[in-house]
C-alpha positions as CSV (number, residue, x, y, z in Angstrom):
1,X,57.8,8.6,76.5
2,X,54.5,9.2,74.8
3,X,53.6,12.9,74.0
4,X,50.0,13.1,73.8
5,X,47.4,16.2,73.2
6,X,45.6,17.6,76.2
7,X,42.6,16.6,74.9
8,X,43.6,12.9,75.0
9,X,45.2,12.8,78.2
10,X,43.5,10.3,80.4
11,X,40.6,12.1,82.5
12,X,40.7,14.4,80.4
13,X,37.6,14.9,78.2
14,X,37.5,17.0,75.3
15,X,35.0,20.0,74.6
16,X,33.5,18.7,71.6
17,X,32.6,15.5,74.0
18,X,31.6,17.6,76.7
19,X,29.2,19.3,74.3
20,X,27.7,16.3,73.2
21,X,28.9,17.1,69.5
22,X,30.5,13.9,67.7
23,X,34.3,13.7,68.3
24,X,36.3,15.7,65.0
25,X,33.4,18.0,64.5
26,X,34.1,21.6,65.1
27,X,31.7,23.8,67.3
28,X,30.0,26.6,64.9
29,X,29.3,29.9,66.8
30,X,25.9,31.2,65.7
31,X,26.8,33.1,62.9
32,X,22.9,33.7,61.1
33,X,21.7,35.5,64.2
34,X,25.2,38.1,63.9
35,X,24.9,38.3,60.0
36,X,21.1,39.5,60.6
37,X,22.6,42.2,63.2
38,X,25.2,43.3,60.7
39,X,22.7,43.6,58.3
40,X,20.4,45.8,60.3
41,X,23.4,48.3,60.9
42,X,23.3,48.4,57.2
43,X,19.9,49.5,57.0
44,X,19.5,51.3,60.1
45,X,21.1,55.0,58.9
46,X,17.7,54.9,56.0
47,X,15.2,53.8,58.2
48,X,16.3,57.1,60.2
49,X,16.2,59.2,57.5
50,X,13.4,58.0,56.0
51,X,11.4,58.2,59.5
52,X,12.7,61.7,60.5
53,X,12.1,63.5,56.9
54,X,9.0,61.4,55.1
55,X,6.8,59.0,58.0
56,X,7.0,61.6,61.2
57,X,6.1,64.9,58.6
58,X,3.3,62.8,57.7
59,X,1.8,62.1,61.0
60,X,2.7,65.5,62.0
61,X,0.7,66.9,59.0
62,X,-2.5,64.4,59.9
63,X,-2.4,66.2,63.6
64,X,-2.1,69.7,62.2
65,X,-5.0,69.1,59.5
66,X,-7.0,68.8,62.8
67,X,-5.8,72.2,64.2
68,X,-6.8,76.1,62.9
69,X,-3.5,77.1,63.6
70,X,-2.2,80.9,62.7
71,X,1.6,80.5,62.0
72,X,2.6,83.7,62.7
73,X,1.4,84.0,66.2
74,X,1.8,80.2,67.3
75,X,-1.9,80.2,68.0
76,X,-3.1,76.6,67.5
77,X,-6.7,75.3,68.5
78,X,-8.2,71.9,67.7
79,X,-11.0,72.0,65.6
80,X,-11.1,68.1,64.9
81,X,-12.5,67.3,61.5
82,X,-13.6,70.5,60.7
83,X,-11.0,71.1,58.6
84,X,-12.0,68.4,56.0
85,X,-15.6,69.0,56.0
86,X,-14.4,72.7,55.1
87,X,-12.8,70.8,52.2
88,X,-15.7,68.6,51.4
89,X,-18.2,72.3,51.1
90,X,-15.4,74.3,48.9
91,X,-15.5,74.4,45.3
92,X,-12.6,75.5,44.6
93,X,-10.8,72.5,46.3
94,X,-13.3,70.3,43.7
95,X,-12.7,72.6,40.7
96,X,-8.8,72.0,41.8
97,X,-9.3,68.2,42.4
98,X,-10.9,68.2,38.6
99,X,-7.9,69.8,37.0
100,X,-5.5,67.4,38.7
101,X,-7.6,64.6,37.3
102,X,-7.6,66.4,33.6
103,X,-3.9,66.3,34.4
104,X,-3.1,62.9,34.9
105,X,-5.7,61.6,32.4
106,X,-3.7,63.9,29.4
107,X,-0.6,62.7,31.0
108,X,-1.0,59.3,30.5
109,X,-2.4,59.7,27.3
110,X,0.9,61.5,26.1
111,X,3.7,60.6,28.6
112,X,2.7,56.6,28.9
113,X,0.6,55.1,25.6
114,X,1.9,58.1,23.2
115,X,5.7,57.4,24.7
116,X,5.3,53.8,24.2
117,X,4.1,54.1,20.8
118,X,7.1,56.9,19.5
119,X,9.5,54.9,21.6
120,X,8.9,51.6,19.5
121,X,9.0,53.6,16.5
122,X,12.3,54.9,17.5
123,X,13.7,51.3,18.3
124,X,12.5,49.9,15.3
125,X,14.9,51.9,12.9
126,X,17.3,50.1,11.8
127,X,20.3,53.0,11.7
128,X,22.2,53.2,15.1
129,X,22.8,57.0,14.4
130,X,19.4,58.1,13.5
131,X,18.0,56.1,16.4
132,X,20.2,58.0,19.0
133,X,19.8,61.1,17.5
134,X,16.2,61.1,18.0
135,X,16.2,60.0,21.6
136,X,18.4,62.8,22.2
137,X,16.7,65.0,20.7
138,X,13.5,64.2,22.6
139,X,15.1,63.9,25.9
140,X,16.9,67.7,25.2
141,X,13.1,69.4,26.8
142,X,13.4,67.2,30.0
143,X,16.1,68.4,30.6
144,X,15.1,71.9,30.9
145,X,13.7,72.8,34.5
146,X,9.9,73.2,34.9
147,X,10.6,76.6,36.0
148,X,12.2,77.7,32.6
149,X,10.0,75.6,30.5
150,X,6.9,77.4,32.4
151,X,8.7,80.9,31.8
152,X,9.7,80.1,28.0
153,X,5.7,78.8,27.2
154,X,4.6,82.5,29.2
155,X,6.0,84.0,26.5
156,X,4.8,81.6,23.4
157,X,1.1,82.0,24.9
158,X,1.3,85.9,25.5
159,X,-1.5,87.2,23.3
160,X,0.4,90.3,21.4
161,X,3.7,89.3,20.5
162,X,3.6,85.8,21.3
163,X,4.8,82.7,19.0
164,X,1.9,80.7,19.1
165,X,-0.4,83.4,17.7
166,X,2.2,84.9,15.0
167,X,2.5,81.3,13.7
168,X,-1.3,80.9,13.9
169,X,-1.6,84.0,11.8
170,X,1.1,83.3,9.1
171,X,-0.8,80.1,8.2
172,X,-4.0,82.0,7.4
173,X,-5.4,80.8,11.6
174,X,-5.7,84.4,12.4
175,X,-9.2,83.2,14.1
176,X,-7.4,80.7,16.7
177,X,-4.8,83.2,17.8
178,X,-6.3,84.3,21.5
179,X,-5.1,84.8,24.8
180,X,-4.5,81.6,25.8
181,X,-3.7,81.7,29.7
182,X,-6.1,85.0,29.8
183,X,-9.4,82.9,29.5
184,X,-10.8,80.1,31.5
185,X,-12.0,77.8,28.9
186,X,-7.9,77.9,27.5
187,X,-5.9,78.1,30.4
188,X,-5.8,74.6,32.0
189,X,-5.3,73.0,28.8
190,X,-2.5,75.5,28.0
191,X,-0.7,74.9,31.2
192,X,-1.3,70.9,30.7
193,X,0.5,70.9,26.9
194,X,3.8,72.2,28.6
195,X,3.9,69.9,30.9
196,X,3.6,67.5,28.4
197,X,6.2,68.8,26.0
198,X,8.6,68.7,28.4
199,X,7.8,65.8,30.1
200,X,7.3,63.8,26.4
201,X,10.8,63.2,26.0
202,X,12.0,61.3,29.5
203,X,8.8,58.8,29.0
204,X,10.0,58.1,25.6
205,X,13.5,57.2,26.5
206,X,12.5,55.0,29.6
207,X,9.9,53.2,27.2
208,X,12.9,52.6,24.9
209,X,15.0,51.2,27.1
210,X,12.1,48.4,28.3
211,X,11.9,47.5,24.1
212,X,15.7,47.3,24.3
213,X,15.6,44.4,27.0
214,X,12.8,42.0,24.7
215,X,15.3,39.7,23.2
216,X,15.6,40.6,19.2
217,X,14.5,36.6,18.7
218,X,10.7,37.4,19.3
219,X,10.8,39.9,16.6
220,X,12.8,38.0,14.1
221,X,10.3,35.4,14.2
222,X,7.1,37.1,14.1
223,X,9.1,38.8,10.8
224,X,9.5,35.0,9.6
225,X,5.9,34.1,10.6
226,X,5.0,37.1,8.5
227,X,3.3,39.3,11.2
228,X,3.2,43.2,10.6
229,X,4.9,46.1,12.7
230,X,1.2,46.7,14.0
231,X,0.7,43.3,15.4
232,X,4.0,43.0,16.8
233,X,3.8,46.0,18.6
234,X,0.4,44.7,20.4
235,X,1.5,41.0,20.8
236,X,5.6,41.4,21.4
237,X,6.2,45.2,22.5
238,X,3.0,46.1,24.6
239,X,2.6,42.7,26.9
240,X,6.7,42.7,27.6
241,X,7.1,46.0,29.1
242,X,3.9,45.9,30.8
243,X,6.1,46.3,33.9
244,X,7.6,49.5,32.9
245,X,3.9,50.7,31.6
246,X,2.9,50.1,35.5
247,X,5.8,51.8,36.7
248,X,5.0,54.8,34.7
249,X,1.9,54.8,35.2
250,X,2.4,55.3,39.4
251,X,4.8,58.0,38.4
252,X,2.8,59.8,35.9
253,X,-0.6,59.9,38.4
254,X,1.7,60.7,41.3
255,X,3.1,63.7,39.3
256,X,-0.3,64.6,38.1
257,X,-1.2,65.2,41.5
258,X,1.8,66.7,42.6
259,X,2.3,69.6,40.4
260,X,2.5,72.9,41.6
261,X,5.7,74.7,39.6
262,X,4.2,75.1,36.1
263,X,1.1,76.4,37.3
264,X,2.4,78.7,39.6
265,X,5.4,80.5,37.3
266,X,2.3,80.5,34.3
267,X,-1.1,81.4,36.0
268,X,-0.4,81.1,39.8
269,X,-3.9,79.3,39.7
270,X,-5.7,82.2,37.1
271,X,-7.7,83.7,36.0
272,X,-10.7,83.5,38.2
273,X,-9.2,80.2,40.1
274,X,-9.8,78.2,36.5
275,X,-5.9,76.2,36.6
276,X,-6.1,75.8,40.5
277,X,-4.9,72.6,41.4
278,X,-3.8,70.9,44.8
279,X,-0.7,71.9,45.1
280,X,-1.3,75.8,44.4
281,X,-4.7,75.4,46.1
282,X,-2.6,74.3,49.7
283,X,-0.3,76.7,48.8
284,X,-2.8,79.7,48.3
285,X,-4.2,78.8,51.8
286,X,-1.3,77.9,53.6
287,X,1.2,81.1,53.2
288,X,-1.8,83.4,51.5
289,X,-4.4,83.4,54.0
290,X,-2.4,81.9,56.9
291,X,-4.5,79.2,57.1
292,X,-2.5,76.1,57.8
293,X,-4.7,74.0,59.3
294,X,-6.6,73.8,55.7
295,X,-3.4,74.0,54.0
296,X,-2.3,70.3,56.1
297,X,-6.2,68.6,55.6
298,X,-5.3,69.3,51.9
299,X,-2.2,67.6,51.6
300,X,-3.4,65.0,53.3
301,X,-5.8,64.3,50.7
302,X,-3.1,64.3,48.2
303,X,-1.2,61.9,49.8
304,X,-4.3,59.3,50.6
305,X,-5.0,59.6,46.8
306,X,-1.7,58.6,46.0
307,X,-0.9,56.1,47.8
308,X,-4.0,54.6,46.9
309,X,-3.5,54.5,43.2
310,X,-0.2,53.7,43.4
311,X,-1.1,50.9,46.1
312,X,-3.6,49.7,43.6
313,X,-0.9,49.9,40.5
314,X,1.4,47.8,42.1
315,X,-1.0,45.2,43.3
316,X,-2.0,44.8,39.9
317,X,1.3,44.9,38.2
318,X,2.1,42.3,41.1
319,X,-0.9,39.6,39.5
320,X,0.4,40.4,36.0
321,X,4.3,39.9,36.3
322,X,5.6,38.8,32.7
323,X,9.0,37.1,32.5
324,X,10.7,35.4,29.8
């Protein structure tokens, strides 16, 4: 007796038949549709977060920027755009847009081109120690919070017993020493040079980590071909970590824009409103004079300028991708 499979049992026909699929082929389930499913489980706890704590605060902040709303009584009225034409007529909001662009225009001078520059200096010693000595010792400021480094420069600026002055007058400078966050023509820039010293450092080591990744074979043979440090810097260093220059860039306008913490531990926007910038300016308005409406139409505008620069940062770093 002949034992044969169910499958090929007379009148019996198998699936794969029945499916119209060739006979020894198996039948695939449809597997891309489930791995896309799986995936979006992945991604599904971020997009939360990110929608409940960054994109609905920022449509709520665009509906209360339309609002004069008193936060201590729950009194809210819509005003419309009366708010930003408030913002449009206000100096001080200008005179505090104008120091955030000072900000970001000494930033990039120091914390992008001037950390590129020290950083390829830094890489291109040839001792191992001395090369991570330095970088730690110019990462050891970032390191520090903004609140201490604003605190510690308080004290260097103060006009009596302050470092900056002693050292100005045991160098025969006694005519510089002054009060440096007393005066408006001094403050801003006062403020902006601690940012930068402790910012100086972090820039420098992220540089020097991009001039770490150019394979050593360019160098060697623009040294064969006789090129100097100078030229190699503009035609091997510069171009290769134009990605990292972009990405700074975004980060260093963004901050610019951003900053509140320095300004408020050194001058809290003094004297006379000369070092107000965005951030102390919403602040000022929103928990000062209760007025939050203003407060929101001003953060609003940060946020539209920088997502526009960095919109436009990344659409040209897009067009300008190097790889090697």
């Amino acid at each position: 007796m002949l034992l044969t499979q169910p499958s090929e049992r007379v009148g019996a026909v198998p699936v794969a038949q029945a499916a119209g699929t060739p006979p020894g082929r198996r039948v695939r389930l449809p597997r891309r549709g489930i791995r896309r499913l799986a995936g979006l489980a992945w991604i599904l706890p971020a997009l939360v977060v990110l929608a409940v704590f960054v994109y609905l605060p920022l449509v709520q902040n665009l509906g209360f920027s339309t609002m004069e709303w008193d936060i201590y009584s729950g009194s809210q009225e819509f005003i419309g755009a009366d708010n930003y034409a408030k913002l449009v007529r206000d100096p001080i909001f200008w005179s505090s847009l104008g120091n955030n662009v000072l900000y970001a225009v000494i930033s990039l001078a120091f914390q992008v081109f001037g950390a590129i520059v020290l950083a390829a200096i830094i890489e291109g010693i040839r001792s191992d120690r001395w090369r991570r000595s330095l970088r730690a010792i110019y990462f050891v400021p970032s390191a520090i919070s903004l609140t201490v480094a604003g605190l510690l420069f308080y004290f260097i600026y103060e006009p009596n017993l302050g470092l900056l002055n002693h050292v100005l007058e045991q160098i025969g400078l006694a005519a510089w020493a002054q009060p440096w966050l007393g005066q408006e023509s001094t403050a801003m820039v006062a403020v902006i040079a601690m940012s930068q010293w402790q910012g100086f450092g972090y820039s420098t080591l992220l540089f020097a980590v991009a001039i770490q990744r150019i394979p050593s074979e360019l160098y060697e043979a623009a040294a064969i071909d006789g090129i100097g440090t100078i030229r190699r810097f503009f035609t091997i260093t510069l171009p290769l970590v134009r990605e990292m220059t972009g990405l700074m860039i975004i980060v260093t306008i963004s901050g610019a824009f951003q900053v509140f913490n320095e300004v408020m531990v050194m001058t809290s926007g003094g004297p006379n409103n000369s070092t107000q910038v965005l951030g102390t300016w919403l602040y000022r308005n929103g928990f000062v004079r209760n007025d939050f409406g203003y407060a929101a139409a001003t953060a609003t505008v940060i946020f539209v300028v920088t997502l526009a620069i960095a919109l436009v940062q990344l659409w040209i770093n897009r067009r300008r991708r190097v790889e090697w």
